[in-house]
C-alpha positions, 0 to 999 in steps of 0.5 A, a space after each residue: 831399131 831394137 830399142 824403139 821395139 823395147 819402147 813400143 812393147 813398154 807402152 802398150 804394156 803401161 797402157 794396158 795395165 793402166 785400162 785394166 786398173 780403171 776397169 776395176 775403179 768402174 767395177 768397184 764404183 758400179 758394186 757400191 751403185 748396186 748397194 746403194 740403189 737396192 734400197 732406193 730404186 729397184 727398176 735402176 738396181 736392174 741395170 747396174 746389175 746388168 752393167 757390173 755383170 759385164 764388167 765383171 766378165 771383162 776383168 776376167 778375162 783381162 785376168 785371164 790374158 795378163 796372167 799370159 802376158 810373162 813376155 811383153 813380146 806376146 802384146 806384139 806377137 799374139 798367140 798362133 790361132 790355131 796353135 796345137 796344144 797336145 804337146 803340153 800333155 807330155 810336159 810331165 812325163 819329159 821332165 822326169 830325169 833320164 838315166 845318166 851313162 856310167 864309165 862302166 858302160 862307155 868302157 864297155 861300148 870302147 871294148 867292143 870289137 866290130 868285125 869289119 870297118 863298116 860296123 866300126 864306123 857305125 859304132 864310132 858315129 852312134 855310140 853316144 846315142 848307144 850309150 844314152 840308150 843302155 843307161 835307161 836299161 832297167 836294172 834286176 831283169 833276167 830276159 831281155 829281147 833286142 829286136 833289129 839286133 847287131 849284137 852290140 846293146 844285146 851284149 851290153 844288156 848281159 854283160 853290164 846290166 847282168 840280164 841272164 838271157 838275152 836274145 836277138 829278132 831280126 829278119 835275116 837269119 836265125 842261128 847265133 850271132 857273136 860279138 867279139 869283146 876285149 878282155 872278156 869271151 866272145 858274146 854269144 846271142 841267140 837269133 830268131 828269124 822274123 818280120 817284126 812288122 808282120 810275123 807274130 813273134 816266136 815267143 810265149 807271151 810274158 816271156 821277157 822282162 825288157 824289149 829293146 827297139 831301138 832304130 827300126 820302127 822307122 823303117 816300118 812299112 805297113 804295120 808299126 802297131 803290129 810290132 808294138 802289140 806283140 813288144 807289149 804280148 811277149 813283156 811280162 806285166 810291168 816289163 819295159 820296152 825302150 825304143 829310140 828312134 829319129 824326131 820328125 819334129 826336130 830343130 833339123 826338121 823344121 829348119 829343113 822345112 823352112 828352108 825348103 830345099 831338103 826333106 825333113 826326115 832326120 835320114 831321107 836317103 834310100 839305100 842302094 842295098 835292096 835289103 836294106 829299107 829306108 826310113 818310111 815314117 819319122 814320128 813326132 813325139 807326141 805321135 809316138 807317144 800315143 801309140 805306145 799308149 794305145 799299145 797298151 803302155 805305160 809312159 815312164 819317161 820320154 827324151 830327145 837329143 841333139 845328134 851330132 852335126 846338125 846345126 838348125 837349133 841356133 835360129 830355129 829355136 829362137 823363131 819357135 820362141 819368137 812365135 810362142 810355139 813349143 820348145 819341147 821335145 825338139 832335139 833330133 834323137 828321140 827315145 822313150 822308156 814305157 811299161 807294159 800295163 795288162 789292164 790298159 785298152 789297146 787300139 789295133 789301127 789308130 786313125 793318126 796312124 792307119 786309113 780307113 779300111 777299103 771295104 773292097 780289098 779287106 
């Protein structure tokens, strides 16, 4: 079967390039036609002027669709119709490099000593994703904000990036929280307590050289820009903010899709502990892309990984390949590295992400 496909997409393939050099021959023939009859007969000179027109937009186009045709299975399967395009636009910035993991930095994540046996599990199952995370810390900053803290990348920040204060928001409760590190002194950070979907947060503005956000913007509920503006309020003018969250545009997600028996987000699960909200909205890539760019931010670079344990990438890539839809940007762990820029325009509630405002509640 496969082999009379090849066939069949070989002979379409002949057959067009074989049209398409005669429709050239035509071309160069009515070019000659046209010469000739502009000294001869100029009533006919009209219509083979009309006639090479033509022709030459219909080479062009053929132009245009061979110079798409690298896979002979595009004559077989067309282009989607109503493909979105808006990815291709981070195709730049995704090629970029990401920082690589030092040993230094994984050792120091392995000297970490949890408190209990719930937070060392956690650690264990994301300390690849923590690692990947810290490598992209910019080096030579002094203050450093971590937002939904746990004090783990907090204390790697000080420690193995030299950062010289580093604190820690979180909603639960301000005071100190310490971390608890082999071979070196407890961790000692400093905690503020606030709502940071809500609450202007309790510092100056460009107080901070790098804020990091890393696993809460999902769990927002009303107001994700309200966090983004005030990450870029507090940074100081080409500060970092390094934020990592689940890819609602993953391999995972569209198998779970497809598949039609489990919700796409990467982690749908609610939680039995009231405090503790669940994941409200996974983003795109592009999607969150956008939204840091209408914060007021700078794309340095954006990333995805594939997280342990899911298995979609082995048929869903070749199906988006199959079906010319985008590759880009699909693994189930998404991060972006953006710099604050003073000058650049904010938009306060964006339409891809806010509705309408209802004039009889506002």
């Amino acid at each position: 079967m496969l082999g009379i496909m090849i066939f069949v997409e070989l002979a379409v393939l002949v057959a067009v390039v074989f049209g398409f050099y005669r429709l050239r021959q035509w071309l160069g023939y009515f070019r000659e036609e046209n010469t000739r009859l502009a000294v001869q007969h100029s009533d006919e000179l009209k219509e083979v002027q009309a006639r090479v027109k033509d022709l030459q937009w219909q080479v062009d186009l053929w132009e245009q669709r061979m110079a798409r045709w690298d896979d002979p299975r595009r004559l077989i399967w067309p282009e989607p119709v109503h493909l979105d395009r808006r990815l291709e636009a981070l195709a730049e910035v995704a090629a970029r490099p990401m920082a690589v993991v030092t040993e230094e930095l994984r050792a120091f994540l392995h000297a970490v000593q949890p408190p209990d046996a719930a937070s060392g599990a956690y650690l264990a199952e994301h300390r690849e994703r923590l690692a990947f995370t810290l490598a992209q810390v910019p080096p030579g900053g002094k203050r450093a904000l971590e937002l939904g803290t746990y004090g783990v990348m907090a204390a790697a920040v000080e420690r193995v990036f030299g950062y010289i204060a580093v604190e820690g928001g979180d909603q639960t409760g301000a005071g100190e929280m310490q971390v608890a590190i082999a071979g070196q002194a407890p961790f000692r950070l400093p905690m503020q307590a606030f709502d940071a979907e809500r609450d202007r947060f309790p510092y100056s503005d460009d107080s901070f050289d790098l804020v990091l956000a890393c696993e809460i913007i999902e769990h927002f509920v009303t107001d994700p820009m309200h966090c983004l503006l005030e990450c870029r309020r507090v940074l100081r003018d080409g500060g970092t903010l390094l934020l990592s969250t689940p890819n609602i545009a993953s391999h995972t997600a569209i198998g779970r899709v497809l598949q039609g028996c489990e919700h796409p987000n990467l982690f749908p699960l609610y939680s039995r502990v009231p405090a503790h909200r669940p994941h409200v909205h996974e983003y795109a890539p592009y999607e969150l892309a956008t939204a840091l760019q209408d914060a007021g931010f700078e794309l340095v670079r954006i990333a995805t990984k594939r997280a342990a344990n899911f298995s979609s990438v082995e048929w869903v890539t070749p199906l988006l390949e199959k079906f010319r839809f985008p590759t880009l940007l699909r693994g189930e762990q998404l991060f972006v590295v953006a710099v604050k820029r003073a000058a650049n325009p904010t938009v306060r509630y964006p339409a891809y992400l806010y509705e309408a405002a209802d004039p009889i509640s506002e």
